[in-house]
N, C-alpha and C positions, 0 to 999 in steps of 0.2 A: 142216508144222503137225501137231503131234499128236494124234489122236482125242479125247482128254481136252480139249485147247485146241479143238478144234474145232466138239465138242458146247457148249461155255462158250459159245463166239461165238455160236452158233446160237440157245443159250436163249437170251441176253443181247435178243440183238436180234430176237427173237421178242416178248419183254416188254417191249421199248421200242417196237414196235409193234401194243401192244394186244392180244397173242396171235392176232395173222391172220398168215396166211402173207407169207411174205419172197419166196415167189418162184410162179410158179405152177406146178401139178403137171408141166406140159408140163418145164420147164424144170429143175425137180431131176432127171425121171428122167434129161434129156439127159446132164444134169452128173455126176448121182451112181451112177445106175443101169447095170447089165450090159447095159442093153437095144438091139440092133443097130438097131429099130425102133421110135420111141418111141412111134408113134402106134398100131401096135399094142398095145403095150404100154397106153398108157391105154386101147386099149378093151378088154383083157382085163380090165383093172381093174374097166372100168365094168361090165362083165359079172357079176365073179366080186360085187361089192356087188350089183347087183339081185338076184342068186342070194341071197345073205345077206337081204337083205329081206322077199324071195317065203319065204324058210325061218323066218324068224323072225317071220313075219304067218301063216303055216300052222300054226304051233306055237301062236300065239297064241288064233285061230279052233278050232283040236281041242280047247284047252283049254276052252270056254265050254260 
């Protein structure tokens, strides 16, 4: 399957279910991702989003 056909599928039936995810994050990176350890991997994830948070509520807070 082609990247082009692949992304098709993907939206296709992303829209047919109401734009919520198809599969849960555990499960794409297993599938899709480089990653030897997936559970690391989601909690680096959850990590690097709290960071993004904490940075964009700090920016927020300097600004007032």
């Amino acid at each position: 399957m082609s990247i082009k056909t692949e992304s098709y599928e993907i939206d296709k039936r992303l829209k047919a279910n109401g734009g919520k995810p198809l599969k849960i994050h555990r499960e794409s990176i297993a599938r899709y991702g480089k990653s030897v350890d997936v559970d690391r991997t989601l909690q680096e994830l959850s990590e690097e989003k709290s960071e993004e948070q904490n940075s964009a509520l700090a920016s927020m807070m300097n600004g007032l």
